[in-house]
C-alpha positions in Angstrom: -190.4 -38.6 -0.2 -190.2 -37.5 3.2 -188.2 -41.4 4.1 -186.0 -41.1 1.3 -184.8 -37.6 2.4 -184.6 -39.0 5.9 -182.2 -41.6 4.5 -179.9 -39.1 2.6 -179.7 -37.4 5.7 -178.6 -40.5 7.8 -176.0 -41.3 5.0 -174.4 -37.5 4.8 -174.1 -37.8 8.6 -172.2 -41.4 8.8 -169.7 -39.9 6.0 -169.3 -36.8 8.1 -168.5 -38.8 11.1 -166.5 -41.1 9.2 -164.5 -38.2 7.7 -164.1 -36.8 11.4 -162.5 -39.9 12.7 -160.2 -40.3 10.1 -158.9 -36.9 10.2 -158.9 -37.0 14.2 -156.8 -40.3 13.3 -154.3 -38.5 11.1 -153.9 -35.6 13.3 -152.9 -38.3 16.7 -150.4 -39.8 13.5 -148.5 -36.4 12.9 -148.3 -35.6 16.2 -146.3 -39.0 17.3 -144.6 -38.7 14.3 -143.7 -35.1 15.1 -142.5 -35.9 18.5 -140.3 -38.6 17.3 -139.0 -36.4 14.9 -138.3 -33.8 17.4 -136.8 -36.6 20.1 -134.3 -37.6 17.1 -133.2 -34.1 16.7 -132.9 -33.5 20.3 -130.6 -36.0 20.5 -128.2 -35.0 17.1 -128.2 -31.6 18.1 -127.5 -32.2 21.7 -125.0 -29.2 21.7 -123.5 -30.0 25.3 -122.5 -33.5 24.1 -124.1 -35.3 27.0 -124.9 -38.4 24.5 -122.0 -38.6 22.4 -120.0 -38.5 25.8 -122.0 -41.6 26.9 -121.5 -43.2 23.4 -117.4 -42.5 23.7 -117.4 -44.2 26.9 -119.2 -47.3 25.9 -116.5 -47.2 23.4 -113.8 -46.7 25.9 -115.1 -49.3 28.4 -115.0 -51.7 25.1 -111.4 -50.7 24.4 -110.6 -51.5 28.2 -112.5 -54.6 28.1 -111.0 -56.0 24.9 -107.3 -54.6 26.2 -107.9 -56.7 29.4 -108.8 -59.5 27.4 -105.8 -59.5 25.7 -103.4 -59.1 28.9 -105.2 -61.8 30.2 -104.6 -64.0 27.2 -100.9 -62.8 26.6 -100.7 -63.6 30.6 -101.9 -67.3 30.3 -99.2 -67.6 27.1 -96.4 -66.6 28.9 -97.4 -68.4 31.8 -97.7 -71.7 29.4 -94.3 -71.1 28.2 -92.4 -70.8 31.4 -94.2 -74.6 32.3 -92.9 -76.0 29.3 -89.6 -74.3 29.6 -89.4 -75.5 33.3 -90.3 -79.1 32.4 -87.6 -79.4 29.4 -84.3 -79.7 31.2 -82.3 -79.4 27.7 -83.1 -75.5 27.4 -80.6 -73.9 29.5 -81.6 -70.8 31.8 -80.0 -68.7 29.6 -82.0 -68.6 26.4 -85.2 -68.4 28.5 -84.1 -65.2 29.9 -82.9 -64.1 26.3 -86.9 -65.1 24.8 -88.1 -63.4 27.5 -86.3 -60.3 27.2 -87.3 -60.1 23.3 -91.0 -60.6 24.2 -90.9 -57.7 26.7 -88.8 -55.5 23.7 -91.2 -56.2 21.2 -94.3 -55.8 23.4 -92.9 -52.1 24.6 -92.1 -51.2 20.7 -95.8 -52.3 20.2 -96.8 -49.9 23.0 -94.9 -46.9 21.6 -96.0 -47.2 18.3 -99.7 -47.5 19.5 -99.6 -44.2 21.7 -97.7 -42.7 18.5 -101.0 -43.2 16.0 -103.2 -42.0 19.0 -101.3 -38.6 19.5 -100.9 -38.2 15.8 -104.4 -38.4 15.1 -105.2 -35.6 17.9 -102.9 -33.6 16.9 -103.1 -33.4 13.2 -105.8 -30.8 11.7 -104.9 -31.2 8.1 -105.6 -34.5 6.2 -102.4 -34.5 4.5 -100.3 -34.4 7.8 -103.1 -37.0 9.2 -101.7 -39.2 6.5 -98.1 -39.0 7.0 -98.4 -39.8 10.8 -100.5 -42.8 10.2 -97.7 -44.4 7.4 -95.0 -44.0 9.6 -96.1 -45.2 12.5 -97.7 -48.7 10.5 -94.2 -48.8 9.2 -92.9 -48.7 12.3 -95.5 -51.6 13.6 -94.4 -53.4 10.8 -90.3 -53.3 11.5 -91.3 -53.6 15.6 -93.9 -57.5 14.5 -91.3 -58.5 12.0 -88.9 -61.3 14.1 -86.1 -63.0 12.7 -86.5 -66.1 11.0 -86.0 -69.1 13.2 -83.2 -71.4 11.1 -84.4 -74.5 9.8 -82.9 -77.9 10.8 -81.6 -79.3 7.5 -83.8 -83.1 6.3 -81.8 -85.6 5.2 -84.1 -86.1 3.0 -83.9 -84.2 -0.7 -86.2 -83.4 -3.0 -85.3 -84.8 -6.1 -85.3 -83.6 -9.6 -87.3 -86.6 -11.5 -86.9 -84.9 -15.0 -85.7 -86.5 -18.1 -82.5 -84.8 -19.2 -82.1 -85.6 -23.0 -78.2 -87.0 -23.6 -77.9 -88.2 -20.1 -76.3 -91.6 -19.3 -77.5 -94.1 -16.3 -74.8 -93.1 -14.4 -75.0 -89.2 -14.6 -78.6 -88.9 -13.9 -77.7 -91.4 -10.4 -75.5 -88.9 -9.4 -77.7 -86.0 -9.9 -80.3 -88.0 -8.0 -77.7 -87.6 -5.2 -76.4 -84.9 -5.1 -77.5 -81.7 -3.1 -76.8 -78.7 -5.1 -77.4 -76.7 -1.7 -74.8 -78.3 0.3 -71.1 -77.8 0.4 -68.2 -80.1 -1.4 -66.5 -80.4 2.3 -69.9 -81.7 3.2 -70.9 -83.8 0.6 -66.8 -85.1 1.1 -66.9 -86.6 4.5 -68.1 -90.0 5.4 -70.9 -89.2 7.5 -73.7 -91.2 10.0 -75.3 -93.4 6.7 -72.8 -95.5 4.3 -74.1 -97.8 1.5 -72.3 -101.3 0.7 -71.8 -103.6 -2.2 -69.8 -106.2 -2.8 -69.1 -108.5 -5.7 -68.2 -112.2 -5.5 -66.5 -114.9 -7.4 -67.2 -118.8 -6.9 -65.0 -121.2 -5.5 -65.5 -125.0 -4.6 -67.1 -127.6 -6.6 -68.3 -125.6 -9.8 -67.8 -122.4 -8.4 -71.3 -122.7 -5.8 -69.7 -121.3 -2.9 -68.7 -117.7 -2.9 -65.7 -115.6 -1.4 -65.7 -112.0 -1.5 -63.8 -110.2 -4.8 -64.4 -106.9 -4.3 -66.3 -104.2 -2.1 -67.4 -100.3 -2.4 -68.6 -97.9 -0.2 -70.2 -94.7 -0.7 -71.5 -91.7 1.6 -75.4 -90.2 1.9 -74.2 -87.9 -1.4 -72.7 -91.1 -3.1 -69.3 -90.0 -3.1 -66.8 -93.3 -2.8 -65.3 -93.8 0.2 -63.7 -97.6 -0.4 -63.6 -99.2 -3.9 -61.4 -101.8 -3.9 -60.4 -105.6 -5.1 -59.5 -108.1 -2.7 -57.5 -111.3 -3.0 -59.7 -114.5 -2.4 -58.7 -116.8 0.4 -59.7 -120.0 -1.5 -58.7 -121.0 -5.0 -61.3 -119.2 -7.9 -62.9 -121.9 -10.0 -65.6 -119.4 -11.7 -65.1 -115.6 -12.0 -68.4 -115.0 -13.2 -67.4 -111.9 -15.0 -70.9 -111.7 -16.8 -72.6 -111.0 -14.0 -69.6 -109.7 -11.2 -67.2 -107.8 -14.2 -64.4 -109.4 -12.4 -61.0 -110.9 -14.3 -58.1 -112.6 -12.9 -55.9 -109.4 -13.7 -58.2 -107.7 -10.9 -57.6 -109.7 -8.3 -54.3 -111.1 -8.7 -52.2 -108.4 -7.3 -55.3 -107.3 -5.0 -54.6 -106.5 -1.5 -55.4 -109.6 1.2 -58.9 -110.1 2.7 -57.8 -109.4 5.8 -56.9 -106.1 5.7 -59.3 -104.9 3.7 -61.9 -106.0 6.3 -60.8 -104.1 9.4 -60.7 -101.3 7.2 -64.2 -101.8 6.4 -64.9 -103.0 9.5 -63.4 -99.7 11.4 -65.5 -97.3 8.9 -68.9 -98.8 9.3 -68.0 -98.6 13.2 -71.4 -97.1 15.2 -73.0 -95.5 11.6 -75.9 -96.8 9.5 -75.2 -99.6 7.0 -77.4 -99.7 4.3 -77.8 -102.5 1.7 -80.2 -104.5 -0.7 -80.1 -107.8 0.7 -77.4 -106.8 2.6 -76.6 -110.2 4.9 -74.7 -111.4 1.7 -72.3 -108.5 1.9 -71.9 -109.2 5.5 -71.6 -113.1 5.6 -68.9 -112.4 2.5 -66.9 -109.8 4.3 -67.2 -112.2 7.6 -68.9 -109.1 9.5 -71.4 -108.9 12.3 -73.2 -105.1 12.8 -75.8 -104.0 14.8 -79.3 -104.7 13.8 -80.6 -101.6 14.8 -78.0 -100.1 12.3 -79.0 -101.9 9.3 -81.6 -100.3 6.9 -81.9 -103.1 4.0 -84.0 -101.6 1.2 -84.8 -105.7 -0.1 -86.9 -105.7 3.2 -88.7 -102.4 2.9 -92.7 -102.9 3.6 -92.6 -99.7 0.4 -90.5 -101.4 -2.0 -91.7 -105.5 -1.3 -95.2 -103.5 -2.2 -93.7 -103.2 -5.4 -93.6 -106.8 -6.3 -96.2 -108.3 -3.9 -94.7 -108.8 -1.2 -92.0 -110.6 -2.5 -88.2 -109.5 -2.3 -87.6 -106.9 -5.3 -84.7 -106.8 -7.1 -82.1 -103.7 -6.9 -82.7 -103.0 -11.2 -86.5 -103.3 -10.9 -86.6 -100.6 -8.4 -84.0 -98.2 -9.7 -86.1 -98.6 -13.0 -89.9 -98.1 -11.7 -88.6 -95.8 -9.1 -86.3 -93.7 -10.7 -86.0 -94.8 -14.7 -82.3 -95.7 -13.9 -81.1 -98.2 -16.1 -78.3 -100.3 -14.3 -76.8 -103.8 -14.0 -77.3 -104.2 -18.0 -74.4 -106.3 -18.3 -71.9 -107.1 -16.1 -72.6 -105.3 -12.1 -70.3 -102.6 -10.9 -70.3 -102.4 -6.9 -70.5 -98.6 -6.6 -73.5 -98.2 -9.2 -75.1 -101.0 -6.8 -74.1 -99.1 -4.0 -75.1 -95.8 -5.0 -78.7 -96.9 -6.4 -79.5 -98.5 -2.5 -78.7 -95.0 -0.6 -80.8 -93.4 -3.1 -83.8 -95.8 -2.5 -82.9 -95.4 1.6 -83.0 -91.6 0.8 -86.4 -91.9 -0.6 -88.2 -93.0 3.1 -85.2 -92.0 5.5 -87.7 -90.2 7.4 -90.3 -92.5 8.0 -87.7 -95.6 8.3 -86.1 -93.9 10.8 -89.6 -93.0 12.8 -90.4 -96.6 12.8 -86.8 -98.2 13.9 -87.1 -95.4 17.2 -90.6 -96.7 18.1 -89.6 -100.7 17.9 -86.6 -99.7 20.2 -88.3 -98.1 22.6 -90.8 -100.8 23.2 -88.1 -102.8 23.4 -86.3 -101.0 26.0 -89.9 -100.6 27.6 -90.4 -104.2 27.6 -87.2 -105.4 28.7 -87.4 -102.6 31.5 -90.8 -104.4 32.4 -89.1 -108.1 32.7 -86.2 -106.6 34.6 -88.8 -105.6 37.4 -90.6 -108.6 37.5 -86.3 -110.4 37.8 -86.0 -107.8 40.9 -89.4 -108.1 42.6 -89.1 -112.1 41.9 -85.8 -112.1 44.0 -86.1 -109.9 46.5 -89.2 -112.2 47.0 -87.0 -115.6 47.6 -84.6 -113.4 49.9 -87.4 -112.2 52.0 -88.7 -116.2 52.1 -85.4 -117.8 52.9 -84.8 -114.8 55.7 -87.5 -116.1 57.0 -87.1 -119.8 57.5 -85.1 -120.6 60.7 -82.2 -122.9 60.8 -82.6 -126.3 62.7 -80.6 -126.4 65.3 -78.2 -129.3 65.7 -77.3 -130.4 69.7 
């Protein structure tokens, strides 16, 4: 008896001490919580503002920082643009100074409207007022960012309306394709930089297999004709071949004579674009040389030779999968023909054009390369004949 009281005893006392530590452990927990407590309300209700005046001047050292950073970076952009507008000799002095003297106007309005929302907010006690400040003065950020629109350069290039009109002939919907709704008549008028030609022939000779020229049309970028007319032939016309050219001896017999009608052609296609579908026939018939550079011939187009294979497509196959025109059904009329080759020219002016500047410069690069090597080959032989010495004869 007297052990198993012992043990009781032993037990009561380890729960005792247990009981102490654990309370002794508590009591060290409220008090570190307390302090903390008390720390975090020292600090809200610092009264004197010492931290919250520590916190606005973080903020204000932030607000410096960032406003540095973004003189700095407005600094390095204006000092880029004056480079570039000292390397490009085609902007005159006079704009630059114009630019310049917007920037500085709209960075000043920027400014002012800034310092505006700071004094309205300070000085507004009612939320009401608070709001009307702040509305203005956005609206006034708003008209002081907003810069007028820059005017476009105007792309040869039109988008074209591909939609099937119900009712509409071949021909109309061809000269919807080209026209430009947006552009003026006067415009659309004038003969312009790119001219498309077509001419129709007749056979002479032996059977009719040699041809002379019968008539010839030419139209402007907006299709307009600018020459549609018959001419006489020089030789004797043994076939007419009015099922494919439409032309009749009453065309041609009181026509005007081949030679006149081409130096007129000759003095309108003078230093413009020619374009054409397989257009050395229409040269070699109206007895014409132009400038390679100055030919666009849609038979020859990488694009449109796709369309067949690589082999040479003809003018109604493209018109047809290109645009669903339906032309040359029956006999050919020069100005449709015309017509349907400046709108397949219109189609990839752009990039033709890209690709005819970068084969002449390296031409000009290359022939600039071969004139040097001519020079330094020649001023060579001078500097080896100076050199030899004459015999001399007694």
């Amino acid at each position: 008896m007297a052990t198993e009281l012992k043990l009781t005893e032993s037990r009561v006392e380890k729960k005792k001490s247990k009981k102490e530590r654990k309370d002794k452990e508590e009591k060290v927990k409220d008090t570190t919580h307390k302090k903390k407590k008390e720390k975090k309300e020292k600090v809200k209700v610092d009264i004197d503002g010492s931290d919250v005046v520590a916190k606005e001047k973080k903020k204000k050292s932030k607000r410096d920082r960032d406003s540095d950073s973004e003189t700095s970076e407005r600094k390095v952009k204006k000092a880029k643009k004056e480079k570039k507008k000292e390397t490009s000799d085609i902007v005159p002095q006079e704009i630059v100074t114009e630019v310049k003297e917007e920037t500085l106007e709209s960075e000043i309005k920027l400014e002012k409207t800034t310092e505006t929302i700071h004094e309205s907010k300070t000085s507004t006690t009612t939320e009401g007022v608070e709001e009307t400040t702040v509305t203005t003065t956005v609206t006034n950020i708003e008209t002081a960012e907003a810069k007028p629109t820059p005017k476009k350069k105007k792309s040869m290039e039109l988008v074209q309306d591909l939609t099937d009109i119900p009712g509409e002939s071949s021909e109309q919907r061809l000269l919807r394709l080209l026209d430009d709704p947006t552009e003026d008549e006067e415009n659309k008028n004038k003969i312009g930089r790119f001219l498309a030609v077509d001419c129709e022939m007749v056979g002479v000779g032996h059977k009719g297999s040699r041809s002379v020229l019968a008539r010839v049309s030419i139209v402007n970028f907006y299709g307009r004709v600018l020459i549609d007319k018959y001419v006489k032939p020089t030789e004797q016309v043994t076939d007419y071949r009015t099922f494919v050219s439409g032309i009749k001896p009453n065309h041609v017999r009181s026509a005007p004579p081949f030679a006149k009608v081409q130096k007129e052609v000759a003095e309108l296609i003078n230093n413009r674009v020619l374009v054409g579908h397989s257009i050395h026939h229409d040269l070699e018939a109206l007895k014409l040389e132009h400038p390679p550079e100055l030919i666009r011939d849609t038979s020859l187009y990488h694009h449109y030779r796709a369309v067949v294979d690589g082999h040479t497509p003809g003018l109604k196959r493209l018109a047809k999968e290109i645009f669903n025109l339906e032309i040359q059904g029956g006999s050919h009329s020069s100005v449709t023909d015309a017509q349907a080759t400046m709108l397949l020219f219109r189609k990839w002016k752009k990039t033709w054009d890209r690709q005819i500047k970068r084969q002449n410069n390296s031409l000009k690069k290359t022939a600039a390369k071969t004139n040097q090597g001519q020079g330094q080959g020649k001023t060579e032989e001078q500097s080896n004949s100076n050199s030899i010495e004459p015999v001399k004869t007694e």
